[in-house]
N, C-alpha and C positions, 0 to 999 in steps of 0.2 A: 455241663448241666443239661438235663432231658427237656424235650417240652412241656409245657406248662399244663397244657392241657391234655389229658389221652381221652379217647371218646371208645367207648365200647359198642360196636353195630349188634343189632338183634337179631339182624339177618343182611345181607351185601345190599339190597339195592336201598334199603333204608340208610346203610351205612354209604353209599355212594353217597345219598343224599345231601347228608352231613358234612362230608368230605368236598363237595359243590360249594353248600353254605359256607362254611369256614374258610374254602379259596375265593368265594368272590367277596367274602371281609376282608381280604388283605395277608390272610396267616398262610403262612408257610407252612403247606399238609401234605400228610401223606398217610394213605390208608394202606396197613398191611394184611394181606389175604392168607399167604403159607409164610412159611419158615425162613426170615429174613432179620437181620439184625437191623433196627431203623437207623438212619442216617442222622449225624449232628446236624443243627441248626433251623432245625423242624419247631415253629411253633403250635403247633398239633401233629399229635399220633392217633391213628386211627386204627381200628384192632375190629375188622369183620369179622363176626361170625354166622352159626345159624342155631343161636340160640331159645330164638321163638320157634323153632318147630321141634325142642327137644322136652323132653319129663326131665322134672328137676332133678333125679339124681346123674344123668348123663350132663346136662346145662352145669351143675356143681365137678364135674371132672374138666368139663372145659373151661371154668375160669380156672381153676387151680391150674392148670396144666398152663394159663396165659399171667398168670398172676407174678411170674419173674420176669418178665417184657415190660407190664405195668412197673413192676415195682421200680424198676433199672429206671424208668424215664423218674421217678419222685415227683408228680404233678402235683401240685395242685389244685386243677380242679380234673375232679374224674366225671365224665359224662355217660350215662349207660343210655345211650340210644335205644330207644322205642319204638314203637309204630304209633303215627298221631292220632288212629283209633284204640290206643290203648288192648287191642284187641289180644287177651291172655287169657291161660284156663290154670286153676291149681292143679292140674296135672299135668300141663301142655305148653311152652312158651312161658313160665310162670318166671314173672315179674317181680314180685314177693321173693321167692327164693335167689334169687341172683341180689338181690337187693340183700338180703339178711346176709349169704358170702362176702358180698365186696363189702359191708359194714362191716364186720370184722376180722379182712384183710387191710383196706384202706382206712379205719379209723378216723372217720370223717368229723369234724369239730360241727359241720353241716349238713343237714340231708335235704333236697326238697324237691317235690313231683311240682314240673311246671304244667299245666292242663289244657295248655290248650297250643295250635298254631294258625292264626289269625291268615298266612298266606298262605295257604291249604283249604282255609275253611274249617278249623275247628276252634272250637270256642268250649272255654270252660267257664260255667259262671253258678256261684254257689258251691263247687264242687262238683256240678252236676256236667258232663261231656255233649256235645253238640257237633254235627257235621255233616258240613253239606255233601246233598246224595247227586247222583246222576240225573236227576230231576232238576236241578239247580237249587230246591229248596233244603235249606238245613233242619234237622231232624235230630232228636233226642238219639244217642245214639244206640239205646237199647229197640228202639223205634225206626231205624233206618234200614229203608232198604235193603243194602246190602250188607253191611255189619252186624245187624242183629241176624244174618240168615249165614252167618260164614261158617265154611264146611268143617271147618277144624275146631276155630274156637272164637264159637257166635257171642256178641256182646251184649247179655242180656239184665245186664244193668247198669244204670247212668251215672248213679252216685261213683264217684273216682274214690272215692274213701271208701265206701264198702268193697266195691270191686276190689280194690289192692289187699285189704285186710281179710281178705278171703284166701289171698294166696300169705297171708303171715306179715303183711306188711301193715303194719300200723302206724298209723299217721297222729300226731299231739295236737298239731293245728293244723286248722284250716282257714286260709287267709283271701279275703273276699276280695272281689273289684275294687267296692270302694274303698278299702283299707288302704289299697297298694299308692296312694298320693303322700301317704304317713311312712316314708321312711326308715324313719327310728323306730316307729312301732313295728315294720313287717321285718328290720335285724333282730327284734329283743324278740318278736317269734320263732326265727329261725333258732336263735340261740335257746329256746325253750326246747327244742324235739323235732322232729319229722315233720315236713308241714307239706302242704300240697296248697297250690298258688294258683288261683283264675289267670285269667287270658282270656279278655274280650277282645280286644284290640292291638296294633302295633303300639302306642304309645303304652300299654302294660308294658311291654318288654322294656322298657329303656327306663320305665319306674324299677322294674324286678333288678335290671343291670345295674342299679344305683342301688339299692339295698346289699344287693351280694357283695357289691365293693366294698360298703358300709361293715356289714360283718365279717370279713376277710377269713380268714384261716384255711382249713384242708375241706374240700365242699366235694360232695356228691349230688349231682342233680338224674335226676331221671326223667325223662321226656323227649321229645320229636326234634325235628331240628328247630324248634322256635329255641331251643340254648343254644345251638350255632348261630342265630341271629342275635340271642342276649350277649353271645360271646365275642362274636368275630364282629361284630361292629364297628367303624372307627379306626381300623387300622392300617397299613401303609401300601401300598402293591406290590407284594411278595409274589412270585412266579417260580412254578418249573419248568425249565425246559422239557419239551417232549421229543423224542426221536420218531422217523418217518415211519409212517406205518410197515409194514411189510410189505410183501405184493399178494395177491391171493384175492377171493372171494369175498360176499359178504353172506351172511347165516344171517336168517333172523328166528329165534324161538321164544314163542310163546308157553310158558309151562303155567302163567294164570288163567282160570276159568272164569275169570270174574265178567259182567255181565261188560263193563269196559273196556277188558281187555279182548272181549270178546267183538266189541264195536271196531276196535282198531285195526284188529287183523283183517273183519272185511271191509272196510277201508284202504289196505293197502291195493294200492293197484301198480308200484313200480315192483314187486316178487308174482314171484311163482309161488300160489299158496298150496301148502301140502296139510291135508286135516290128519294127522296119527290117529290111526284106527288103534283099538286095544293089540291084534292081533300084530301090527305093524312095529309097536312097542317089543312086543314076545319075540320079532324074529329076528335071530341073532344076524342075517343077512342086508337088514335095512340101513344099518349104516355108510355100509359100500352102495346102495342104491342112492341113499339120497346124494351121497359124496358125487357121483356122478353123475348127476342131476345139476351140483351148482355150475354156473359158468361167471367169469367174473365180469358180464355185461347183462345177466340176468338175475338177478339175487334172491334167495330161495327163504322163503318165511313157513317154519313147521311150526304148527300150534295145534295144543288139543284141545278136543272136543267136549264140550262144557256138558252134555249129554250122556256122555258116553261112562262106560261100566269097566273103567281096566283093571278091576280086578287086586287093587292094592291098596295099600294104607296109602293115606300124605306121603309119610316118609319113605315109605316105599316106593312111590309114584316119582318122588325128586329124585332118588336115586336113580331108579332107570332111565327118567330124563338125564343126567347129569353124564352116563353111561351110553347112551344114546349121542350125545354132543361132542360128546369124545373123540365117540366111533369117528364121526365127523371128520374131526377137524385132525386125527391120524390120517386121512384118506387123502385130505386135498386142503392144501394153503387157506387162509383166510386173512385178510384184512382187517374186516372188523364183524362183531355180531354182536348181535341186538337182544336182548333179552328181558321177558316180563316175569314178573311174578317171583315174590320175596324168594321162599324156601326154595324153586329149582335155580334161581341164579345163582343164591349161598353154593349149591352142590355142585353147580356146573365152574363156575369160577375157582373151585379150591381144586375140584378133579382135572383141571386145565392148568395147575400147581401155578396160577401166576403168584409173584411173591408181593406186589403191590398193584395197587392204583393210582395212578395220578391222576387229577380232574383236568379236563382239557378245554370242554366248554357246556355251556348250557341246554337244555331242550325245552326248557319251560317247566310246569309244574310239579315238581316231583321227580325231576326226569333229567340225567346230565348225559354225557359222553368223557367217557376217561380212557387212559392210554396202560397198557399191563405190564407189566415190568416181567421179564423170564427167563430165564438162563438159557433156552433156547433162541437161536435168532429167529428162524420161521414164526415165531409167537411173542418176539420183542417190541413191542410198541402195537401191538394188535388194539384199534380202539375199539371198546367195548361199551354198549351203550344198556343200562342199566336204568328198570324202572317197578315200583311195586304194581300190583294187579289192578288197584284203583288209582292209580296213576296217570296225568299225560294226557296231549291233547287227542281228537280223534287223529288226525294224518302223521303223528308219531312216527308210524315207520316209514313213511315214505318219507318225513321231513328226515331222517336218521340217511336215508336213502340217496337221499340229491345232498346231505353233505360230504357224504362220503365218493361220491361222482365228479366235487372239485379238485 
């Protein structure tokens, strides 16, 4: 029998997230990144990708192409991991389309957008999206700071119902805060259609978790990891073993520009910060410079420049980060590395061919440290520490920094 639950990531460091949530529930997880058969006795599988930074007809080749993995475990419940800003475009990351494939691949008896995650800061009420900004104050999120200004795909509407039915995704209900005390009214909803469910608080979640029980069957939820907290709730201390890290360096990269990630980096003061000029990106020689640059008593933090003009799409941009890390970590050993921002950690982790992830421990918000699993040894147990753009506290890296020092 497969696990029970498979969880689909939108992008790796969303999908670390998840894979954090669900190990500090108690469930036996593991998240796979390349080309690995999962292991028995998993009560969640986790299936990274980097499907919010792709246009739905390449996002529809790669579920298909994942969809004999899914199917082999027979869950359950299937979870399509999100970003807790909902942040999607109907050309771009689309939400809607990955939802319309896996409804009729998985044949779900359930479908439902959970909206919101209360330990994050986001709050769904009415259907309408809310989350708190760098200001500390929360903000409508077509209205916030930095999500309604995002470079890819800015959020500029609040309604979660119209937002998703823009990408195809149509919703039958919409089930309110105060509904969710009514039980048997929010199953005989679910049981009607597509619904999409508020989230004010923690105590929503453990109303939604008695509902879903209540209507049982084959369920698709889509949302952030507030379902790894509907889910992984309550259950026993399950653990992997990890093996020792390797010996080698620590890399720290920064491939988000976000105005956060941008606080964190100058905050770090246990690295050597190196800003990537465009030019620096373009020369096929910088990998062997930075390579000998790291030492493993001074640990080297590249990140770029929120200013800066390099000349390429998104996806373009992760890829020669991703190509750039490489260079890297061919030249000189590492231990562990650090890295921000959804789409370049998706590129950089799959082009590093680890074949999983294991969660190993916490960093606070958003933000874990897991261990890689790789058919190489120099790269066997490399902990790798994994956070999105708007993620994590400001000393992140340095606190990443002094763990890895013990």
């Amino acid at each position: 029998m497969g696990a029970r639950i498979v969880f689909l990531g939108d992008d790796f460091t969303g999908a670390s997230d998840s894979l954090a949530t669900y190990a500090r529930g108690g469930r036996a997880t593991r998240l796979l990144t390349g080309e690995a058969a999962p292991e028995a006795g998993l009560d969640v599988l986790g299936i990274a990708t980097d499907l919010r930074s792709l246009p739905p007809d390449r996002a529809g080749k790669v579920v298909s192409a994942l969809w004999p993995t899914i199917a082999r475990e027979s869950p359950e419940v299937l979870h399509l991991k999100v970003c807790s800003t909902f942040d999607s475009a109907p050309h771009v990351g689309s939400i809607g389309a990955v939802v319309r494939q896996l409804t009729t691949l998985f044949q779900p008896d359930v479908t439902a957008v959970i909206g919101g995650q209360p330990s994050l800061g986001r709050y769904c009420a009415f259907g309408t999206l809310f989350a708190r900004g760098p200001d500390g104050a929360v903000h409508r999120i077509d209205r916030h700071p930095v999500m309604s200004r995002h470079p890819v795909t800015p959020m500029q509407e609040a309604d979660l119902g119209l937002h998703l039915s823009r990408q195809g995704l149509e919703l039958a209900n919409r089930i309110n805060a105060p509904e969710l005390t009514d039980a048997g009214r929010v199953a005989g909803a679910l049981r009607d259609g597509p619904a999409l469910i508020d989230v004010m608080c923690p105590e929503h979640l453990a109303l939604i978790r008695d509902a879903l029980r209540r209507v049982g069957g084959r369920q698709l939820l889509i949302g952030a990891s507030s379902v790894a907290e509907i889910l992984g709730a309550g259950q026993g201390g399950a653990t992997i073993s990890a093996p020792p890290a390797p010996e080698g360096a620590l890399l720290g990269f920064a491939g988000s520009r976000s105005t956060i990630t941008a606080a964190q980096v100058k905050a770090a003061r246990r690295y050597r910060r190196v800003p990537l000029t465009p030019d620096m990106l373009d020369d096929p020689a910088t990998p062997a410079r930075l390579a000998a640059r790291l030492s493993s008593d001074q640990p080297l933090l590249v990140h770029l420049d929120p200013e800066a003009d390099y000349r390429r799409d998104p996806d373009a941009l992760a890829d020669a980060c991703a190509d750039l890390v490489e260079g890297i970590v061919t030249k000189t050993p590492l231990r562990a590395l650090g890295l921000a921002g959804g789409d370049t950690s998706s590129r950089i982790v799959k082009r590093l061919d680890f074949t999983a992830l294991d969660y190993l421990s916490d960093m606070g918000q958003g933000a874990c440290i897991c261990f890689g699993r790789h058919a190489e040894e120099t790269r066997n147990g490399m902990r790798v520490m994994l956070k999105g753009g708007q993620m994590g506290a400001a000393d992140l890296f340095d606190r990443f920094a002094e763990h890895m020092s013990r």
